[in-house]
C-alpha positions in Angstrom: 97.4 146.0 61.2 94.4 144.8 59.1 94.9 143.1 55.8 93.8 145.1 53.0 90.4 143.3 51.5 92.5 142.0 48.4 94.9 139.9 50.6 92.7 138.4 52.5 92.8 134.8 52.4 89.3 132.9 52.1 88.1 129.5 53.3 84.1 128.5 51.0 82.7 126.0 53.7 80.2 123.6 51.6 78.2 121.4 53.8 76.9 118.1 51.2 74.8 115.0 52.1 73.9 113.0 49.6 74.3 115.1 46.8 75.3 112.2 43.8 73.5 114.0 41.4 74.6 117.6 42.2 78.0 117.2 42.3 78.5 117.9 39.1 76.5 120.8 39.0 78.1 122.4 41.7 81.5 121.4 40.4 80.7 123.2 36.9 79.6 126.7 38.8 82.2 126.7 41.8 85.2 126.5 39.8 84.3 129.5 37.5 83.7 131.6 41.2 87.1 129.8 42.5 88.8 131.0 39.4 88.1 134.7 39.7 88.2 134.6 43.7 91.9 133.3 42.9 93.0 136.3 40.9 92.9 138.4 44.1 92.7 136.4 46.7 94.1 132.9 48.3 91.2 130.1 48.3 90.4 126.8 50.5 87.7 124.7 49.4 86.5 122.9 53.0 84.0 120.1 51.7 82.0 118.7 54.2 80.2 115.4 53.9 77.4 115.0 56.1 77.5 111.2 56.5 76.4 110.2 52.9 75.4 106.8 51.6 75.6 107.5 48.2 78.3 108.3 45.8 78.6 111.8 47.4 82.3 111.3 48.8 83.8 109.3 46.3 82.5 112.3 43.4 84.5 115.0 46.3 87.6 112.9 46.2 87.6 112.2 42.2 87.3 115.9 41.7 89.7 117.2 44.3 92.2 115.2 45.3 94.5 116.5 43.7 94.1 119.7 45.0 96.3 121.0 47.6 93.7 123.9 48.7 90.3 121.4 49.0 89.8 119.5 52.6 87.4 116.7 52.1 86.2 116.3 55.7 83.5 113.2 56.4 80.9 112.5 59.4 80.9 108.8 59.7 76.7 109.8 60.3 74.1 112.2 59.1 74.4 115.4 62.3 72.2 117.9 59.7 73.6 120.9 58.6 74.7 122.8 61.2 76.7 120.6 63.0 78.4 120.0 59.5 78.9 123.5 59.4 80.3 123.9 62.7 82.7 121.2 61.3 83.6 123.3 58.4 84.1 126.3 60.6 86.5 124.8 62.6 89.0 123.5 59.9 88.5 127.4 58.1 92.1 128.8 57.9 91.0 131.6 56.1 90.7 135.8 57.1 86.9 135.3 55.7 85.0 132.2 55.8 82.1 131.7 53.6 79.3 129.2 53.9 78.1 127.9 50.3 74.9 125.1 49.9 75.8 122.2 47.6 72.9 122.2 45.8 73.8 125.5 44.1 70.3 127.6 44.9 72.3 130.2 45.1 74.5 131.3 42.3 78.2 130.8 43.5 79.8 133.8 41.6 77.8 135.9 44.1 80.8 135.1 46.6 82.8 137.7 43.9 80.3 140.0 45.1 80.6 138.8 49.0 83.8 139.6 49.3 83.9 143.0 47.4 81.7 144.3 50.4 83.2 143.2 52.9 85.3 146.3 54.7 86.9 147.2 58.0 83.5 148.2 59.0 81.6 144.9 58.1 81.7 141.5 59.8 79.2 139.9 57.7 77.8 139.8 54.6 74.8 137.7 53.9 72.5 136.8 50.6 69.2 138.4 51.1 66.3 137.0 48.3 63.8 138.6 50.8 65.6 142.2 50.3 62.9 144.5 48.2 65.4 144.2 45.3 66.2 140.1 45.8 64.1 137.1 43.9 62.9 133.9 44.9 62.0 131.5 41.8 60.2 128.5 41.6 60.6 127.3 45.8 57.6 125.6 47.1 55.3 128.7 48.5 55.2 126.7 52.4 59.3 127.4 52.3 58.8 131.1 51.4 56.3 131.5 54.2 57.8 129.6 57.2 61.6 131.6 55.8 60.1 135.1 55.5 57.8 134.9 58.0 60.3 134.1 60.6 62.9 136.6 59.4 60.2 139.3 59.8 59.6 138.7 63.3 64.2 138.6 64.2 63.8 142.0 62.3 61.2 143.1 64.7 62.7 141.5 68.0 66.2 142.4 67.2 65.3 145.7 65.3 67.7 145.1 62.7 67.5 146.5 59.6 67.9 143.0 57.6 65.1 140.8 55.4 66.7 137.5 55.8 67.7 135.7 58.7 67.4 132.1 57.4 69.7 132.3 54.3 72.9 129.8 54.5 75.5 130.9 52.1 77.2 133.7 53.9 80.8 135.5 54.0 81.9 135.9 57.7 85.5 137.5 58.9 87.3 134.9 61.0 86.7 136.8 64.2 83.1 136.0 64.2 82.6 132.2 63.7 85.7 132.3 66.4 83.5 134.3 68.9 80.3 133.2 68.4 79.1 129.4 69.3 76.2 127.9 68.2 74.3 124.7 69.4 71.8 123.6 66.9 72.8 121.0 64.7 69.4 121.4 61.9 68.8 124.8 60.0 68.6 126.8 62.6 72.0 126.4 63.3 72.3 128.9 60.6 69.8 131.8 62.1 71.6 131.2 65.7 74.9 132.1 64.5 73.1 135.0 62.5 71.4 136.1 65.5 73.8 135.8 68.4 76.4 137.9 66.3 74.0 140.7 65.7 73.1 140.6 69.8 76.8 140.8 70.2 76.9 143.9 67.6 79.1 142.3 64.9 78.2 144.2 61.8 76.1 142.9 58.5 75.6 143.9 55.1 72.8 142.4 52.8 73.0 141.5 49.2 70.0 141.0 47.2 70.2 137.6 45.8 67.9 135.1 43.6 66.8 132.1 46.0 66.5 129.5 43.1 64.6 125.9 43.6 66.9 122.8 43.0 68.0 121.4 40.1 69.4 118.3 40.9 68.9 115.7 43.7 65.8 115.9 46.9 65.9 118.7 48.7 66.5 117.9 52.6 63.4 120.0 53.7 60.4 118.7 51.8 58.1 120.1 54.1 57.6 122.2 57.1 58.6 120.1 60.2 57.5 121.1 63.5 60.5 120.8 64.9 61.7 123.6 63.0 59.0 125.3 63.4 59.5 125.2 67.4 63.1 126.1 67.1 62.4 129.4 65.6 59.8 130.0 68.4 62.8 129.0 70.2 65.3 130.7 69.4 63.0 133.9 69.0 62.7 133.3 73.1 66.4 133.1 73.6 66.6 137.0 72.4 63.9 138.0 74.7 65.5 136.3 77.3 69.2 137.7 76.2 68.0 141.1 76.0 66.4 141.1 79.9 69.1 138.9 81.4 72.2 139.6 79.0 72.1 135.6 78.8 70.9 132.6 76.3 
């Protein structure tokens, strides 16, 4: 028998490399979200350092050592953000898993709202800031176009009803991330897992979200790398493939 949605236990997964600066940031908005998530539900914090040279770890461990529901998991070297993910994913305990950025583009009490839609009929939930009614402010306009651009042609390929495919944070029931493997260790580790769920018909919802620009600390994509840009066309080729073979 399934949990009812107030029982169920939830695992935040937030991949950081060298985030010195926003550490404190994302300390100041998680713990309100944790907070409230707390009053229904039981929460893990699965921190995730991505091989950071800077003061990244030691700022994790100051804040959260103490607490008995925060992992503090370290790659001895940088393996980009979906292997750290994939990391994260695999020391979840939680009924729903959520993926969070550390860099707080995306507000963290939207996880509040995450979880609220999440039903026996829905696998997934994701933030959606190319949704008609989401908001991007202040990203560099070459982000916006490679982002939307490519999540308008998975729409079209996969003829889902969904605006964004590239979008991190996301709330997933443990059943997926269980089911689904993905192999890319850079972004598009992110849109894989998206992408292979919805070819195996695991259910999504969409919530219009604001896509802010960083605060604090570089961003990790300061421009369009071609290797990204071949991974979507990748990727986009796997579906074709998958949907005349029934194979990757």
């Amino acid at each position: 028998m399934m949990k009812s949605p107030d029982k169920q236990s939830i695992s935040i997964v937030i991949p950081c490399y060298n985030e010195e600066e926003g550490i404190p940031n994302l300390i100041q908005k998680l713990t309100p979200a944790v907070e409230a998530l707390q009053k229904k539900h039981s929460v893990e914090l699965i921190f995730v350092d991505d091989g950071s040279t800077d003061k990244t770890n030691q700022l994790l461990h100051r804040s959260y050592d103490n607490n008995p529901k925060a992992k503090i998991i370290k790659h001895e070297t940088n393996r980009n953000l979906g292997a750290a993910l994939r990391t994260g994913f695999q020391h979840a305990s939680g009924d729903l898993v959520a993926a969070l950025d550390c860099d707080c583009t995306y507000d963290p009490m939207l996880l509040l709202q995450m979880v609220e839609m999440m039903d026996e009929q829905t696998d997934m939930v994701t933030v959606s800031p190319y949704h008609p009614q989401g908001k991007v402010s202040d990203v560099p306009p070459y982000r916006i176009i490679l982002s939307k651009g490519a999540s308008f042609l998975y729409r079209i390929l996969l003829n889902w009803d969904l605006y964004t495919y590239t979008a991190m944070v996301r709330m997933y029931k443990k059943k997926v991330i269980r089911a689904i493997p993905f192999e890319r260790d850079n972004f598009l580790g992110v849109t894989e897992l998206l992408v292979k769920a919805l070819l195996k018909r695991y259910t999504i919802k969409e919530l219009p979200a604001e896509l802010q620009m960083r605060k604090f600390g570089i961003s990790k994509m300061k421009k369009i790398p071609l290797k990204v840009i071949k991974d979507h066309f990748s990727l986009m080729s796997s579906i074709i493939k998958y949907k005349i073979t029934g194979h990757y």
